[in-house]
C-alpha positions in Angstrom: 48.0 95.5 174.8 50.9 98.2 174.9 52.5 98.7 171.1 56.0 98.4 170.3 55.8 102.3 169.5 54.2 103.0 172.8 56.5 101.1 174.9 59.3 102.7 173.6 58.2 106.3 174.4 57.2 104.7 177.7 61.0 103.7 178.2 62.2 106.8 177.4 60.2 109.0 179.6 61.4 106.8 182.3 64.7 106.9 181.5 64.5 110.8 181.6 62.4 111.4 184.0 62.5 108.5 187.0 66.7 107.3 186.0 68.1 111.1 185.3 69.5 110.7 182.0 71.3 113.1 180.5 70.3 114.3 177.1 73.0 112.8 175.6 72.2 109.5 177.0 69.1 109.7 176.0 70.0 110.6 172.4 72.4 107.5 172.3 70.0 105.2 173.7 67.4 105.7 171.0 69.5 105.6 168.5 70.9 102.1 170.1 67.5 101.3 170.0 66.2 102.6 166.5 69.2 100.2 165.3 68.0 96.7 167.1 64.5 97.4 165.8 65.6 97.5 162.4 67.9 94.4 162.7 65.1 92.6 164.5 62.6 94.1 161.9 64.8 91.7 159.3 63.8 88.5 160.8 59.8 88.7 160.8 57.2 88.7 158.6 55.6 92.2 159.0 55.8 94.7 160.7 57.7 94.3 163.9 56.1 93.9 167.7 56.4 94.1 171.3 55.6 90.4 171.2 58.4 89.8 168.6 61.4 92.1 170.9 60.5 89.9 174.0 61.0 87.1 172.1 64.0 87.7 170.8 67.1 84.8 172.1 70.9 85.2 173.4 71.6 83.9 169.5 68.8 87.2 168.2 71.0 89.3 170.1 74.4 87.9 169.4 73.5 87.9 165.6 72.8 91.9 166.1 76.1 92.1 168.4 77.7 90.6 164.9 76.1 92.9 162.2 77.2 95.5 164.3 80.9 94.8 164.4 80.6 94.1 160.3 79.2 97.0 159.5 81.2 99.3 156.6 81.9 101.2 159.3 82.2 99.1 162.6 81.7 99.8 166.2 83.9 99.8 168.6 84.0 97.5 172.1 82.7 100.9 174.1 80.3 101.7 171.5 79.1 99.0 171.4 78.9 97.8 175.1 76.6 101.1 175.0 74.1 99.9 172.3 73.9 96.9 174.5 73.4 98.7 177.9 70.4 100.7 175.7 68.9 97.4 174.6 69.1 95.8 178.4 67.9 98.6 179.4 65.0 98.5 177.5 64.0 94.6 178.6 64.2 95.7 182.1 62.2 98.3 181.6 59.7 95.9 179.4 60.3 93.5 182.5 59.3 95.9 185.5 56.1 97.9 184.3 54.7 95.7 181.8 56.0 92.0 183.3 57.3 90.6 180.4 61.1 89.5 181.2 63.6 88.3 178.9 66.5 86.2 180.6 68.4 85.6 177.6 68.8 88.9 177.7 69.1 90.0 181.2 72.4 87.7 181.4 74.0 88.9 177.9 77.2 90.0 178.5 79.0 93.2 176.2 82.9 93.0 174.9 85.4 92.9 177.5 86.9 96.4 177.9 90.3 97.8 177.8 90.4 99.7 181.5 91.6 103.3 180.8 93.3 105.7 183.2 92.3 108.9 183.5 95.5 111.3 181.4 95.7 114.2 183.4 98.4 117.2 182.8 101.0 118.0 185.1 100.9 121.0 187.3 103.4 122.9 184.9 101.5 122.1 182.0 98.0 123.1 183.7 99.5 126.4 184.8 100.9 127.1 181.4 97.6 126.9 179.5 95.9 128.9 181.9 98.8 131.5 181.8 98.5 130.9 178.1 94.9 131.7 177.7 95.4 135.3 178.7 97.6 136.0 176.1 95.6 135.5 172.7 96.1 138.6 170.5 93.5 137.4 168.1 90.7 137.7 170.1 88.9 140.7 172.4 90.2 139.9 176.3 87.2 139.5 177.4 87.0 136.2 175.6 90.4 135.3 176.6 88.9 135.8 180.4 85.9 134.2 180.0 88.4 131.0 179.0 90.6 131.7 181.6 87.0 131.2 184.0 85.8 128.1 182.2 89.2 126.5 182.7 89.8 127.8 186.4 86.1 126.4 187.4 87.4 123.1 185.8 91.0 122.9 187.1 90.2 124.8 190.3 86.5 123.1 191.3 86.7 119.9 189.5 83.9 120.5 187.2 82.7 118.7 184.4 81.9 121.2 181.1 78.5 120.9 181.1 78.4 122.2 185.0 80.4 125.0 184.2 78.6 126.0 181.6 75.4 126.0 183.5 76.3 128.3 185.8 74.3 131.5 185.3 74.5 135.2 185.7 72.7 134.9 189.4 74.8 132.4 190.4 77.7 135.6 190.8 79.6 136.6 192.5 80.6 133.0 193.8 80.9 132.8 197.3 83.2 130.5 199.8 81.1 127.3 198.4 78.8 126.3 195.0 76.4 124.4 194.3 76.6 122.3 191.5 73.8 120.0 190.3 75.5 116.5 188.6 75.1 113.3 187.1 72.0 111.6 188.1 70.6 115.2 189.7 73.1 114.8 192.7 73.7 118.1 194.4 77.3 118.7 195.8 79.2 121.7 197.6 82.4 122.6 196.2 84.7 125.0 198.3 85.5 127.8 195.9 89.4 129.1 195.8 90.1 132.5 195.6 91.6 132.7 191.9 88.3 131.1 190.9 86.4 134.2 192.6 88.8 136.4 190.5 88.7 134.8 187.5 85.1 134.7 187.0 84.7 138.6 188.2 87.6 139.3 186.0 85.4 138.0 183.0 82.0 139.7 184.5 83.3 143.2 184.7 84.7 142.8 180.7 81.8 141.0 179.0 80.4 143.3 177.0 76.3 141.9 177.1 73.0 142.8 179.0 72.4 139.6 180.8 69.3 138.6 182.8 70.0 137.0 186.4 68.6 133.3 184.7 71.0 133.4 181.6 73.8 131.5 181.2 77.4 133.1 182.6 79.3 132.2 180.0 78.3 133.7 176.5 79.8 133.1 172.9 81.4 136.0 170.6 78.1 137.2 169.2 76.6 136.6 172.6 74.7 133.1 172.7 75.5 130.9 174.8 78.7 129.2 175.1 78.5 125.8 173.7 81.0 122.6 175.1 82.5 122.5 171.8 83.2 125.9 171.5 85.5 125.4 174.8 86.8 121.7 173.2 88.1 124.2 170.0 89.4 126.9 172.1 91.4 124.6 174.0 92.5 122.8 171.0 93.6 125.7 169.4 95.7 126.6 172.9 97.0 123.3 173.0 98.7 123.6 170.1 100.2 127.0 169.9 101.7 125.5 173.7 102.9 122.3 172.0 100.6 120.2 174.6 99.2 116.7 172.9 96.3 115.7 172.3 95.9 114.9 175.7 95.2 118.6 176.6 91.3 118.7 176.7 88.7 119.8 178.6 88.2 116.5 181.1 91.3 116.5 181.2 91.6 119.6 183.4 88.8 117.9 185.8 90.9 114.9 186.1 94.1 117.0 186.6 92.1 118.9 189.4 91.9 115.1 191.3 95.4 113.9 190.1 97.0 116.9 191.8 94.9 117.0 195.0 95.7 113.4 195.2 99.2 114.2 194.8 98.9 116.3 197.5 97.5 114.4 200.4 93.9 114.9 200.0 92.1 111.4 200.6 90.3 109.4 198.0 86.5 109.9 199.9 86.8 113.7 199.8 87.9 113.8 196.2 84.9 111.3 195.8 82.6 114.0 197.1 84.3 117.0 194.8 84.1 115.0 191.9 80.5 113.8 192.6 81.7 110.2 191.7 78.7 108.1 193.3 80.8 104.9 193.1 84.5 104.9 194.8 85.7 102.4 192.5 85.6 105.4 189.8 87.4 107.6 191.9 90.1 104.9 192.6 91.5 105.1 189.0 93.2 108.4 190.0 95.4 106.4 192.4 96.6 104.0 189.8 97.7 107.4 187.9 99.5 109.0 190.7 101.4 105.5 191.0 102.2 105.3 187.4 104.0 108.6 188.0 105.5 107.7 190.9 106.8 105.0 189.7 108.1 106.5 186.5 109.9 109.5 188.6 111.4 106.7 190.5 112.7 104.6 187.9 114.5 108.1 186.3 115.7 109.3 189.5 117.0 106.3 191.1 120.9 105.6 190.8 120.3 102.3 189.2 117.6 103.2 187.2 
């Protein structure tokens, strides 16, 4: 008979290894799961089970739904749709290699969600801040270009953060395409433009470190590597000296990248294929923004608006 402690590592090597989790899946899904132990842990005698999790009823898991929303500090409806998502996860998986199913669970449903757009910037806003970036007296320009390449491989390939920041030093110069590794280990081809090629030359010939061709591209001021919150502070920093809101963030230059090619005739399944979107339903969103703004130019323009 498996342990409680077993199965868990169990579901977490599957997740990483068989489902492609990122590590920060990974990291929220034990800790979703570290949580529902200890609720659960509340309501036996002893120390908690396997026998006792697969036993658990819709009303266990509604009572944990509820000490989650009380909490001092309470969850919110995506948080904690997550947290559930972790702890279905985790009966399936209990389901499928060990064959012992929970249907309660299986059919629990999370919060209903509030759809959200994607909030791209306009084209004049996007070609401010990369404009902008150039232009930072207070630090060394080869910083300033090495933003100006982050933010060009996100505005000008689509590219989520953690792709651009993975790209290493043998991975230059760029050529007509890349080849980016995604979500879920999905490999895509992404036509490079030209001011892409320059930016990320520009920052090659400044940087001032001895890299290897496996390191990381992109390296911090004392020559780590560049972290995703280093480039979330840069731009937050940029954002305000240009008066941009809050709005101005890293995804949001990815999502201005589709917003603007949609804008621009490009059709919804290519974009799908840039974006490395595996569902179209998430790449339809960006039409429902490029409406919103047509609408709203029409309603200004229009004599009887």
């Amino acid at each position: 008979m498996i342990s409680l402690f077993d199965a868990q590592i169990a579901w977490v090597s599957w997740l990483k290894d068989q489902k492609r989790c990122s590590p920060r899946t990974l990291d929220a899904y034990a800790h979703a799961l570290r949580y529902y132990f200890d609720h659960l842990s509340k309501t036996v005698s002893g120390d908690l089970t396997l026998d006792d999790v697969v036993a658990v009823s819709a009303g266990d898991i509604r009572g944990w739904m509820a000490h989650l929303r009380g909490k001092e500090h309470p969850l919110s409806a995506r948080s904690l749709a997550q947290h559930l998502s972790a702890i279905k996860s985790f009966h399936s998986f209990l389901d499928l290699h060990f064959d012992r199913p929970n249907a309660q669970v299986a059919l629990m449903r999370g919060p209903r969600l509030k759809a959200t757009l994607p909030r791209p910037l306009n084209p004049d806003q996007a070609f401010g801040l990369l404009n902008e970036t150039r232009m930072d007296s207070d630090r060394d320009d080869w910083e300033n270009a090495r933003d100006e390449a982050v933010y060009m491989l996100l505005y000008g390939l689509g590219l989520r953060i953690s792709e651009a920041l993975s790209l290493t030093v043998k991975d230059t110069p760029l050529g007509e395409t890349l080849r980016v590794v995604g979500k879920g280990n999905k490999m895509r081809a992404l036509p490079v433009l030209a001011a892409v090629r320059e930016a990320i030359e520009s920052y090659r010939r400044q940087q001032p470190f001895t890299l290897a061709p496996h390191d990381k591209l992109f390296r911090a001021k004392r020559g780590g590597e560049l972290s995703p919150r280093h480039v979330q502070a840069s731009l937050q920093h940029l954002r305000s000296r240009l008066g941009l809101s809050d709005r101005a963030t890293p995804h949001a230059l990815r999502h201005s990248f589709a917003t603007h090619l949609l804008g621009s005739g490009a059709d919804l399944r290519s974009i799908q294929e840039l974006l490395g979107h595996v569902s179209l339903s998430t790449t339809q969103k960006y039409t429902q923004v490029d409406t919103e703004r047509l609408l709203s130019a029409y309603a200004q323009a229009h004599p009887k608006g």
